[in-house]
DRENKEDO-724499 format. One record per residue (C-alpha): residue number from 1; residue in three letters; x, y, z. Coordinates in steps of 0.5 Angstrom, whole numbers. Example, Ala and Ser with C-alpha at 12.3 -4.5 7.8 and 13.67 -1.06 7.14 Angstrom:
<nodes>
 lumdo pafi     X     Y     Z
     1  ala    25    -9    16
     2  ser    27    -2    14
</nodes>
This chain:
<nodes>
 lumdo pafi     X     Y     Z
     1  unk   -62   -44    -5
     2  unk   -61   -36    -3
     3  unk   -60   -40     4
     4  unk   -55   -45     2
     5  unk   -52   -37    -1
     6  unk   -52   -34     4
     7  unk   -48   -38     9
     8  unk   -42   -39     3
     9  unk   -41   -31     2
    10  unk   -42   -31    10
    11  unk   -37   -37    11
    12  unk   -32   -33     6
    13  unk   -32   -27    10
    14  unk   -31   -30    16
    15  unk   -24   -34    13
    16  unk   -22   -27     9
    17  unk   -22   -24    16
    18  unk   -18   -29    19
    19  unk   -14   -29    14
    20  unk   -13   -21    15
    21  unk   -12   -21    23
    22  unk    -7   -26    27
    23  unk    -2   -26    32
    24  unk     5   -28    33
    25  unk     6   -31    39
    26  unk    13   -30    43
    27  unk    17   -28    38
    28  unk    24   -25    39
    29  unk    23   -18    36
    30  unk    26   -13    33
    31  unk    22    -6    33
    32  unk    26    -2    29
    33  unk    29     1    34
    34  unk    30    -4    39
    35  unk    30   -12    41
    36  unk    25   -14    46
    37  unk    27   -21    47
    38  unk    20   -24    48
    39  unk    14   -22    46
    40  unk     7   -22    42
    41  unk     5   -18    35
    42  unk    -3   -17    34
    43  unk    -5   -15    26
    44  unk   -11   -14    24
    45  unk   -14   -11    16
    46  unk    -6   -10    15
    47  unk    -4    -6    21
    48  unk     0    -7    27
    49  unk    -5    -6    33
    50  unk    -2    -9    37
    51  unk     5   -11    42
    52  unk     5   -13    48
    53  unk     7   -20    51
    54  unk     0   -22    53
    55  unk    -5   -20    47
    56  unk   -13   -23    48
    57  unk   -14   -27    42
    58  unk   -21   -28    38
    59  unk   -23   -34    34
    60  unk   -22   -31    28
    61  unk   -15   -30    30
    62  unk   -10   -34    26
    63  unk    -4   -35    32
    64  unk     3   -37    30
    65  unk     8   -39    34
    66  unk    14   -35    35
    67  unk    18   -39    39
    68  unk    26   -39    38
    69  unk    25   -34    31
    70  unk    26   -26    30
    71  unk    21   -22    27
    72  unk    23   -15    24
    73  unk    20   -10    19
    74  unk    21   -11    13
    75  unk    27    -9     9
    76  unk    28    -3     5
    77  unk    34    -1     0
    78  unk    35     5    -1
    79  unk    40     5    -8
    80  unk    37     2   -14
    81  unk    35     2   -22
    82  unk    29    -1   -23
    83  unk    28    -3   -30
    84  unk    22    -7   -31
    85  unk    16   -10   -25
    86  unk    20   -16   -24
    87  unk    25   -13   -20
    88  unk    21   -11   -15
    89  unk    18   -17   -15
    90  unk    25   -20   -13
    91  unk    25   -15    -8
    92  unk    19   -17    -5
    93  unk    20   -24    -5
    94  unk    26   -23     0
    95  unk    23   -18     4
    96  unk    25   -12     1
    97  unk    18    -8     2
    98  unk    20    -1    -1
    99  unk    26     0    -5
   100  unk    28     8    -7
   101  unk    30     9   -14
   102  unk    36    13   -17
   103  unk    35    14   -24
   104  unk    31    12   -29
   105  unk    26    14   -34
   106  unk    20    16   -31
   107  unk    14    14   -36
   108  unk    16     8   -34
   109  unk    17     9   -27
   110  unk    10    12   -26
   111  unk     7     6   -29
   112  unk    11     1   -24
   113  unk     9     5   -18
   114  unk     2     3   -19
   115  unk     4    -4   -16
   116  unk     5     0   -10
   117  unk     0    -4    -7
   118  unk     0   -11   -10
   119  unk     2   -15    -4
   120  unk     7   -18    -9
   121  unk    11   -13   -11
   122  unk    15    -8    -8
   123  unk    13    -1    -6
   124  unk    18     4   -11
   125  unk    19    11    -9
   126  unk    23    15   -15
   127  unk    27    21   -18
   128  unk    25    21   -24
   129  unk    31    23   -28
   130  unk    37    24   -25
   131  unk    42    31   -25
   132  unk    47    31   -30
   133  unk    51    34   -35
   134  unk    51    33   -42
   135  unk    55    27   -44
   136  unk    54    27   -36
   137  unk    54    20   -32
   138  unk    47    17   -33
   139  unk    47    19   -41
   140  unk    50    12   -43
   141  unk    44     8   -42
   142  unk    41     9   -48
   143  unk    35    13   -47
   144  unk    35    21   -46
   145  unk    37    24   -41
   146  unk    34    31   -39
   147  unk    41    35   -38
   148  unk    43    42   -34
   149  unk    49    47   -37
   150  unk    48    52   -32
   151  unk    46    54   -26
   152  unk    40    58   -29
   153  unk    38    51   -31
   154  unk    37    49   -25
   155  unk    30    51   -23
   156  unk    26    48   -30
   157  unk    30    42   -29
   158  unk    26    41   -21
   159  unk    20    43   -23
   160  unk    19    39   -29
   161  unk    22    33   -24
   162  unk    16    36   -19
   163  unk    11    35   -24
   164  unk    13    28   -26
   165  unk    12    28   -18
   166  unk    19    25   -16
   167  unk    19    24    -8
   168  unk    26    27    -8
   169  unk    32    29   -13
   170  unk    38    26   -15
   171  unk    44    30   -17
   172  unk    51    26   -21
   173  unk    57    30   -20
   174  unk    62    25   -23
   175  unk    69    28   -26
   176  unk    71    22   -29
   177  unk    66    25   -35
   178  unk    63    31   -36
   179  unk    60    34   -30
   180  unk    55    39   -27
   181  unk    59    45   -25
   182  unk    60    47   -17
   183  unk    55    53   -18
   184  unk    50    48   -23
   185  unk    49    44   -16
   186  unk    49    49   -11
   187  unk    43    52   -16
   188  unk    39    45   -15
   189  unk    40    43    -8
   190  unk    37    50    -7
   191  unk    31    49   -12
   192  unk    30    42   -10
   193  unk    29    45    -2
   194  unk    25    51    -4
   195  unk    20    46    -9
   196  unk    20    41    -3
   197  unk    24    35    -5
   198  unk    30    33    -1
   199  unk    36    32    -6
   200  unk    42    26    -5
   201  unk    48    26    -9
   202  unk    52    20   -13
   203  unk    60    23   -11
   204  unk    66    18   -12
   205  unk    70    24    -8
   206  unk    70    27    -2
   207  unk    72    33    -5
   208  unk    66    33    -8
   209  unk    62    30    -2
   210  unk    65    36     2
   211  unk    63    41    -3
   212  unk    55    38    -4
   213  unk    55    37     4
   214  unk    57    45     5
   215  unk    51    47     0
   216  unk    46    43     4
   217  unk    45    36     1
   218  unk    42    32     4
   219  unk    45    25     3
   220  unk    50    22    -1
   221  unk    48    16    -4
   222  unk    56    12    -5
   223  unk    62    13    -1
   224  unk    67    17    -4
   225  unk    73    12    -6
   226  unk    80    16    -6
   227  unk    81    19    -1
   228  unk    80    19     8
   229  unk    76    23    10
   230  unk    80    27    18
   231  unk    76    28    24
   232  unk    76    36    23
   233  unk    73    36    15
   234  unk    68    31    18
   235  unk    66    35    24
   236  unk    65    42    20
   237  unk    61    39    16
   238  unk    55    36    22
   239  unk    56    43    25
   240  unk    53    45    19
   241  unk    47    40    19
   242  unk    45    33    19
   243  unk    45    28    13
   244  unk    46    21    12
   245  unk    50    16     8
   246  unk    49    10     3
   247  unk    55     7     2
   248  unk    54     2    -3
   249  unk    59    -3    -1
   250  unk    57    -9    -5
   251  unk    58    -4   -12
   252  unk    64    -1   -10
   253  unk    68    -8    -7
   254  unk    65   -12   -13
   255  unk    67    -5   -18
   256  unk    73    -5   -15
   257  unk    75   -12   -16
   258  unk    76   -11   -23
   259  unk    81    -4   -22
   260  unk    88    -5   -21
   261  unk    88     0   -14
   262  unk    95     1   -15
   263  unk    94     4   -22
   264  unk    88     8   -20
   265  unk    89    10   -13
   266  unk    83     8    -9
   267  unk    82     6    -2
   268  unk    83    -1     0
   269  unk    76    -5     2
   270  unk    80    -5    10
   271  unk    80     3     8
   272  unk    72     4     6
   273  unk    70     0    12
   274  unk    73     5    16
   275  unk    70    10    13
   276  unk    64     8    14
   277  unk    65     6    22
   278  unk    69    13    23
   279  unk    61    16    20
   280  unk    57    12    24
   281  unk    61    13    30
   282  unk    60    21    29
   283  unk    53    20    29
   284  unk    52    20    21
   285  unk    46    15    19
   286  unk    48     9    15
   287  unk    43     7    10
   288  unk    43     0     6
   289  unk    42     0    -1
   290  unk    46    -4    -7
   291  unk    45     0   -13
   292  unk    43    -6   -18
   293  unk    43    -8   -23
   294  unk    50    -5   -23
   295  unk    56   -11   -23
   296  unk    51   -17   -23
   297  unk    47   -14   -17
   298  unk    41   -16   -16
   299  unk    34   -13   -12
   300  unk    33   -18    -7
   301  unk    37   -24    -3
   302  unk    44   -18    -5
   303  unk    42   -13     0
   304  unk    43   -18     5
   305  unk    50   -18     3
   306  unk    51   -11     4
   307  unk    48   -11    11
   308  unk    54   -16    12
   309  unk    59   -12    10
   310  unk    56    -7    14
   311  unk    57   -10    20
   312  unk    64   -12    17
   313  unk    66    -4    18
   314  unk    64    -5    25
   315  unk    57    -4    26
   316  unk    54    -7    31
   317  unk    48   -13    28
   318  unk    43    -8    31
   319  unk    46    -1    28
   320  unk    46    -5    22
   321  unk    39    -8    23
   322  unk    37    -1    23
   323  unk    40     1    16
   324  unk    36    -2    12
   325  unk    29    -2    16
   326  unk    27     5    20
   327  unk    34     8    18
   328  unk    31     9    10
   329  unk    24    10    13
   330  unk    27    17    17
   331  unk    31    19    12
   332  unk    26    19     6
   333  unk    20    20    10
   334  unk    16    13     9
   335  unk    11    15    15
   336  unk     9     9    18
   337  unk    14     3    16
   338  unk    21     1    18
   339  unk    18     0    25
   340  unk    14    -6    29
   341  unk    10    -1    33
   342  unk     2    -1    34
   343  unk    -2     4    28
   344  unk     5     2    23
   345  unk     4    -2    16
   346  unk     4   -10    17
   347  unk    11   -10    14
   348  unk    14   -16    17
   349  unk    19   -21    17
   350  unk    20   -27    21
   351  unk    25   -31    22
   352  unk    29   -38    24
   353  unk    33   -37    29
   354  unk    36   -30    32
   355  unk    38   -25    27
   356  unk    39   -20    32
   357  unk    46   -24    33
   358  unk    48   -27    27
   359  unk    46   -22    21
   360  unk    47   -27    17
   361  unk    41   -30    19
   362  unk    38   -26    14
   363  unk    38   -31    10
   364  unk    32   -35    14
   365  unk    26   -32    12
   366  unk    20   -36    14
   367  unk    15   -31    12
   368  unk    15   -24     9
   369  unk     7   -20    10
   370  unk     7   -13     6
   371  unk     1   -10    10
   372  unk    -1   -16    13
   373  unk    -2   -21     7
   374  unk     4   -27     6
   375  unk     8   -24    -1
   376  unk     9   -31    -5
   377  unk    16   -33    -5
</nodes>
């Protein structure tokens, strides 16, 4: 009987290890950074360890054959609102690995970042309570909302978001309802700076994005809607530092359909996407994120909408690819992940067909893996 035990718990070890250590063979791959047109990836316990295009297998590797598919890493969306852990459940079943929330309440929060490592959900990444005025935008949800009236304001704000343990800090300055002073924001992205957070900011104006960018923000988290942003405003700007850009073009297409844009005076779909390639092409990093469940969006299958509409605005489907892998990864520091690389987590996406081409493949899945496991789809 102790023998007949033995070999049981031996034989399911030795099937849990096959289960954690493959490799894909000859498989078109996007690295995160580049395309590598034919090539092996070798996983082993969750993590890459290896790329090549001869791998020396094992018994216990499970080998899947890559012939005529894409793999990529898995997808990152780098705006959303997460109300409950069936939204990163969506996430995950669509291959969108990591998700970076931008206000919510953070008793919640704390909770659903304990899935974190659950092979079927999403990993969440927080601001905890965005920054806003009273009556502010972010006040109309229907939950409290920690509010600022002055600069002074400013340092209680950052330490009780540090103590809630943010990953980085989320300013609103939206002048269509009360709003933080210019002085008010100034004072935030410098406390954010000093306490170690990154701070991004939701705008609707370039006058705004001009502003918070010349008190050193560092993203922008929605393309400004009004006005064209000139060659030499954008050049003063980058003379001054880097920063990066999350259009949200699927919110604000689907948000402007509803306006009259003769009325309200807001750019033309054809006017956003040049805003976008006109920051591309100076070097600004684009970062996808569709800011769900704003206007019906959902947390999975719709990023893949925006990533089109990314490549729509003249980016090319490799830059565009980027966007919403290792583009979100660097921009927000997420160590290890947005790449195909050996030492990175197995977060994997592969593919029917060439999505490196078509971006529109994205809708091909075969196989998502969140450090190495497949995510029940």
């Amino acid at each position: 009987m102790k023998k007949l035990l033995f070999l049981f718990i031996l034989f399911s070890f030795v099937i849990a290890s096959a289960q954690n250590s493959f490799v894909i063979k000859d498989v078109k791959l996007f690295d995160g950074e580049k395309v590598i047109e034919r090539t092996s990836v070798k996983v082993d316990n969750g993590t890459i360890v290896e790329v090549a295009i001869n791998i020396q297998t094992s018994g216990k590797d499970q080998i899947i054959d890559g012939n005529g598919k894409t793999l990529i890493p898995a997808l990152s969306n780098a705006h959303v609102h997460a109300w409950a852990p069936q939204s990163l459940s969506q996430a995950a079943k669509a291959g969108v690995l990591n998700v970076m929330d931008m206000h919510g309440v953070e008793t919640y929060q704390s909770m659903m970042r304990q899935l974190k490592d659950s092979t079927n959900y999403a990993r969440y990444f927080v601001a905890g309570y965005a920054a806003t005025a009273p009556e502010g935008h972010g006040t109309q949800f229907g939950f409290p909302v920690p509010t600022l009236n002055k600069p002074e304001d400013a340092k209680k704000f950052i330490t009780d978001r540090v103590e809630a343990n943010v990953d980085y800090i989320k300013i609103i300055v939206e002048p269509w309802r009360n709003t933080l002073s210019s002085e008010t924001v100034a004072a935030l992205i410098k406390e954010a700076h000093l306490a170690d957070r990154m701070a991004v900011v939701h705008v609707s104006r370039l006058a705004d994005a001009i502003d918070v960018l010349s008190y050193d923000a560092d993203g922008i988290v929605h393309i400004w809607w009004d006005k064209e942003i000139k060659k030499d405003q954008l050049d003063k700007l980058l003379e001054k530092k880097s920063f990066f850009v999350i259009p949200t073009l699927l919110t604000t297409i689907k948000a402007f359909d509803a306006m009259n844009l003769d009325e309200v005076k807001l750019l033309t779909k054809e006017k956003l996407f040049a805003q976008v390639k006109k920051l591309f092409d100076n070097g600004v990093p684009i970062l996808a994120g569709t800011d769900p469940p704003n206007v019906g969006i959902n947390f999975g299958t719709d990023l893949y909408q925006e990533l089109q509409l990314l490549n729509e605005s003249g980016m090319s489907t490799i830059e565009v690819l980027k966007a919403g892998t290792s583009n979100v990864a660097d921009a927000f520091g997420l160590e290890d992940r947005g790449y195909v690389i050996a030492g990175y987590r197995a977060d994997l996406i592969l593919l029917d067909g060439d999505v490196t081409n078509d971006i529109k493949q994205m809708n091909q899945i075969i196989t998502v893996w969140k450090d190495g496991k497949v995510v029940k789809r």
